[in-house]
C-alpha positions in Angstrom: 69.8 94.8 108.5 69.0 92.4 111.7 68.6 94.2 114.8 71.6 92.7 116.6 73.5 93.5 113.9 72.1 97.4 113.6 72.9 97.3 117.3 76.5 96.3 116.6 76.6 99.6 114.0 75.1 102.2 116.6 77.9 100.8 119.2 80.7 101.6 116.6 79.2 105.1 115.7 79.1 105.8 119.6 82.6 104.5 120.0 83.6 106.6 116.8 81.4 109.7 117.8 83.1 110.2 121.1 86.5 109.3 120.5 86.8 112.7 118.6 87.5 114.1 122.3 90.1 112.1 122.8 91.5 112.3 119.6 92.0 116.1 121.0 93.6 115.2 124.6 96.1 112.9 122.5 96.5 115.7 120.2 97.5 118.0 123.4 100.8 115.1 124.1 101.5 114.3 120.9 102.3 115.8 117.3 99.3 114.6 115.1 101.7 112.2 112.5 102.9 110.9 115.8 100.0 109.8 117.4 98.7 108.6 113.9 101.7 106.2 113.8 101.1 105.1 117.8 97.7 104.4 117.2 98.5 101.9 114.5 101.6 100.6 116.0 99.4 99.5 119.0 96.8 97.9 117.0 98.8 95.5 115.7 101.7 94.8 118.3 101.2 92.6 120.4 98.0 91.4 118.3 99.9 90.2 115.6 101.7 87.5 117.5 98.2 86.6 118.1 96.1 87.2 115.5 96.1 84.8 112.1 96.5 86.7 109.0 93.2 86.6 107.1 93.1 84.6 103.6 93.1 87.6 101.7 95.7 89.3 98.8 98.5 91.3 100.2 97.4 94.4 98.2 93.7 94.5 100.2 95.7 94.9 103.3 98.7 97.4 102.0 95.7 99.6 100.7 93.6 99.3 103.6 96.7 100.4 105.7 97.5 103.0 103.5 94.2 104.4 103.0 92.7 104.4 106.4 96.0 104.9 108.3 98.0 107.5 106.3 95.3 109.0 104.2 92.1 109.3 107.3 94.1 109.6 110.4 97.1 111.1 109.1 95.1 114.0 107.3 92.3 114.6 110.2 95.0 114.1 113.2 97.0 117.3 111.0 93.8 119.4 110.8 92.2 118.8 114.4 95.7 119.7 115.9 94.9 123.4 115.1 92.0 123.8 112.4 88.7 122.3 113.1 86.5 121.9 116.4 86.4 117.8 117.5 82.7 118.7 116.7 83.2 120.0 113.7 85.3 117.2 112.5 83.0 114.6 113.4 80.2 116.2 111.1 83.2 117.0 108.3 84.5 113.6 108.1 80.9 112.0 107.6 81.3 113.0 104.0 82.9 109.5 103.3 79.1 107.9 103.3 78.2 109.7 100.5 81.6 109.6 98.6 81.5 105.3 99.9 78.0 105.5 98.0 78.9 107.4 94.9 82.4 104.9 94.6 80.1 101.4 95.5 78.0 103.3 92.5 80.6 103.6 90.4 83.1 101.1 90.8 81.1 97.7 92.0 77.6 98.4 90.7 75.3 99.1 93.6 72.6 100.7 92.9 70.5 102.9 95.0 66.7 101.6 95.7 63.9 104.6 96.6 63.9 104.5 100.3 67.7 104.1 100.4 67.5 107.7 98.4 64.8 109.5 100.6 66.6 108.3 103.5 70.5 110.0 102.3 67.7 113.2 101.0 66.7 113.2 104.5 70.5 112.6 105.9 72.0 115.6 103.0 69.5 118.2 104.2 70.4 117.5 107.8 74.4 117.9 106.9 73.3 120.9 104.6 71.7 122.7 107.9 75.0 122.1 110.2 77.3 123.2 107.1 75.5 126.3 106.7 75.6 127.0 110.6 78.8 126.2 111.6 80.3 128.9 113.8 83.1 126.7 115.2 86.8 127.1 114.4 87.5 125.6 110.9 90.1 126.9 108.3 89.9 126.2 104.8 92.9 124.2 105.6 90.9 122.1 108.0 87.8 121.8 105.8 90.4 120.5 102.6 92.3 117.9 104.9 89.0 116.7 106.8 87.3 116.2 103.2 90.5 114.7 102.4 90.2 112.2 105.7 86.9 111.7 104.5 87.2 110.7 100.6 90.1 108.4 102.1 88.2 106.6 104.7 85.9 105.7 101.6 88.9 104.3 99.8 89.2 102.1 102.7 85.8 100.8 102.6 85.8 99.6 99.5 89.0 97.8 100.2 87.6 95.5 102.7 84.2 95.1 101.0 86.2 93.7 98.2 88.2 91.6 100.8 85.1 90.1 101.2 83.5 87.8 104.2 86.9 87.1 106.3 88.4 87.4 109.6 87.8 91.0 110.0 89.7 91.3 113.3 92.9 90.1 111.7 92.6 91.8 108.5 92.5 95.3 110.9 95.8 93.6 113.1 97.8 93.1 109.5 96.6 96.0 107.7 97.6 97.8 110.5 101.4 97.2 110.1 101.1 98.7 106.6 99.7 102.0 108.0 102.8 102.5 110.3 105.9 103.0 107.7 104.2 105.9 105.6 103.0 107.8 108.9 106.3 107.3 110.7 108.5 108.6 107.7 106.0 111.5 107.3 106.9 112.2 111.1 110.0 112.1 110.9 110.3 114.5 107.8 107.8 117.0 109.3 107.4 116.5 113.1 111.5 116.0 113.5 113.4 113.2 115.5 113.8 115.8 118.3 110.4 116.5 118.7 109.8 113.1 118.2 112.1 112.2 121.2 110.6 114.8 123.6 107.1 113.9 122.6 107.8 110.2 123.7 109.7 110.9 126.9 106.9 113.7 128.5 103.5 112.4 127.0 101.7 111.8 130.5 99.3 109.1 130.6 96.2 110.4 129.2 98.1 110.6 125.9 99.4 107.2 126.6 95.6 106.2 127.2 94.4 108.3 124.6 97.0 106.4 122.0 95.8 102.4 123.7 92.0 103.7 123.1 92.7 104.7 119.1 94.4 101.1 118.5 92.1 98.8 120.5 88.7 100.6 121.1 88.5 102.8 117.3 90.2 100.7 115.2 90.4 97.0 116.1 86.7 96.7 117.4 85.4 100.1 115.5 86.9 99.1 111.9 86.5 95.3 112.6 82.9 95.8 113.2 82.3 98.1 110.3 84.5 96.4 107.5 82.7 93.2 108.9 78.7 94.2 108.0 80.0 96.3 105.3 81.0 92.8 103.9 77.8 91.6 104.5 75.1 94.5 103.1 75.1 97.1 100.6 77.2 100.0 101.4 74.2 102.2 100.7 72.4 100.2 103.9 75.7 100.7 106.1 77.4 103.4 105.2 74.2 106.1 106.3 74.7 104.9 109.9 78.3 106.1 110.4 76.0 110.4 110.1 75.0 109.2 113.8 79.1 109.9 114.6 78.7 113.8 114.6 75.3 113.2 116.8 77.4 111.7 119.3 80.7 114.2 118.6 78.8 117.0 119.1 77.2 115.6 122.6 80.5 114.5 123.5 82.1 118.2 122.8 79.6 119.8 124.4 79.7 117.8 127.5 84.1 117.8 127.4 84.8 121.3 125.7 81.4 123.1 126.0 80.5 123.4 122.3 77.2 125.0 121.9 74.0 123.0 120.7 71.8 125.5 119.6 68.1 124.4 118.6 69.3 124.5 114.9 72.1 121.7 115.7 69.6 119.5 117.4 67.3 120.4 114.4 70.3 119.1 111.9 70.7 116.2 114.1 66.9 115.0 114.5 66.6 115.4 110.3 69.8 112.8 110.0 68.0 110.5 112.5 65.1 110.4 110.6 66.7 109.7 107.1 68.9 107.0 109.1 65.5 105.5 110.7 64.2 105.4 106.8 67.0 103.7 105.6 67.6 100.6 108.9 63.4 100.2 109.4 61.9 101.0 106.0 62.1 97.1 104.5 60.7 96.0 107.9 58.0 98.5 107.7 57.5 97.5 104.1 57.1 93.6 104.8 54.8 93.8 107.6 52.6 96.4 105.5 52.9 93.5 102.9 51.6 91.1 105.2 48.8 93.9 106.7 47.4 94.4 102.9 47.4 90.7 102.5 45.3 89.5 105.1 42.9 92.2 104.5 
């Protein structure tokens, strides 16, 4: 991966790593299927009167919608309402690198090269360490739907890796309206018009803020700018990078909601940024060692 272009990944993970603290102060306005469906609704109105719809099959953009809107943010908006720590979800959710991996694996025919594997080694014993130490609130409940969240998210990814090299900004814009019909019937069967109604007419505006920053900030840039390298490398290459989002959730929880970071979290954290380091700078450390031996 280039350097501008791991630059562009590290400004999405810092994007997605603290917006798990806002997810939570639009979580205190609004019911969690509810501020799915506004976060959607505002990534593709106005854009869509804007924004070209990308050459692509309709079904790439139905399941994209589906997938990432209904299935991720549907499932972890449900369980950070009540049953997991915005720190704890952003490690939780992470899981969709390794079930992106396995699926690439499986369903497109990637396969994994040695440094690629001692890097996610590195990265699993790291997630293993904060798994075994969690003493945040989490419910079984919460653990299920974030997994859930996560397995989904992977679905997504390899929906727009198989959408291939297009306008990513407009494939998020129209994919966007497809997330929006499943999460607003599911609010209206579980959350109720009337809470509905009251949510809408008393949100103040950091849930109106917190709802802009989901559509514009998380998903149009966030997803645009992920979906778009993950078209252009392997998913083992891009997918590793998104571990850096619970680095960046846990800061950002510490510093908003004072969630501890005891040494072994920062221990957890240092072992994912050295598999992640493995993974971005091994073939550059590799060629130039190439060239090295070959002078010599």
């Amino acid at each position: 991966m280039s350097p501008a272009h791991l630059l562009l990944a590290l400004a999405v993970v810092i994007v997605w790593g603290t917006n798990f603290v806002v997810i939570k102060l639009g979580l205190a306005e609004f019911p969690p299927l509810l501020f799915a469906t506004l976060r959607f609704a505002l990534s593709f109105l106005p854009w869509l009167l804007f924004v070209k719809r990308p050459p692509v099959a309709w079904r790439w953009l139905v399941g994209n919608g589906v997938f990432l809107g209904f299935g991720m943010f549907g499932l972890l908006f449900i369980a950070m309402r009540a049953d997991i720590t915005p720190g704890v979800a952003s490690l939780v959710v992470q899981t969709q690198a390794f079930f992106t991996i396995g699926l690439s694996m499986l369903l497109l025919g990637e396969r994994l090269r040695g440094f690629q594997a001692a890097g996610l080694a590195l990265c699993v014993a790291g997630m293993a360490v904060l798994f075994a130490h969690t003493d945040a609130s989490l419910t079984v409940r919460g653990l299920i739907l974030t997994l859930g969240a996560g397995l989904s998210w992977a679905v997504a990814n390899l929906i727009a890796k198989r959408a291939g090299r297009i306008d990513m900004l407009g494939f998020m814009v129209w994919s966007s309206l497809f997330a929006v019909p499943p999460l607003l019937l599911a609010s209206l069967v579980f959350e109720g018009p009337q809470r509905i109604g009251e949510a809408l007419a008393q949100a103040n505006w950091i849930g109106w803020s917190a709802a802009f920053w989901q559509g514009a900030a998380n998903t149009l840039f966030g997803y645009g700018a992920w979906n778009w390298l993950l078209a252009r490398y392997p998913a083992a290459t891009v997918s590793p990078l998104s571990l850096l989002v619970p680095v960046f959730g846990m800061l950002a929880a510490a510093l908003a909601y004072g969630e501890p970071l005891p040494a072994w979290k920062l221990g957890a954290c240092a072992l994912l940024l050295a598999g992640l380091a493995v993974i971005a700078l091994w073939p550059r450390i590799g060629a130039w060692l190439g060239r090295a031996t070959a002078r010599a």
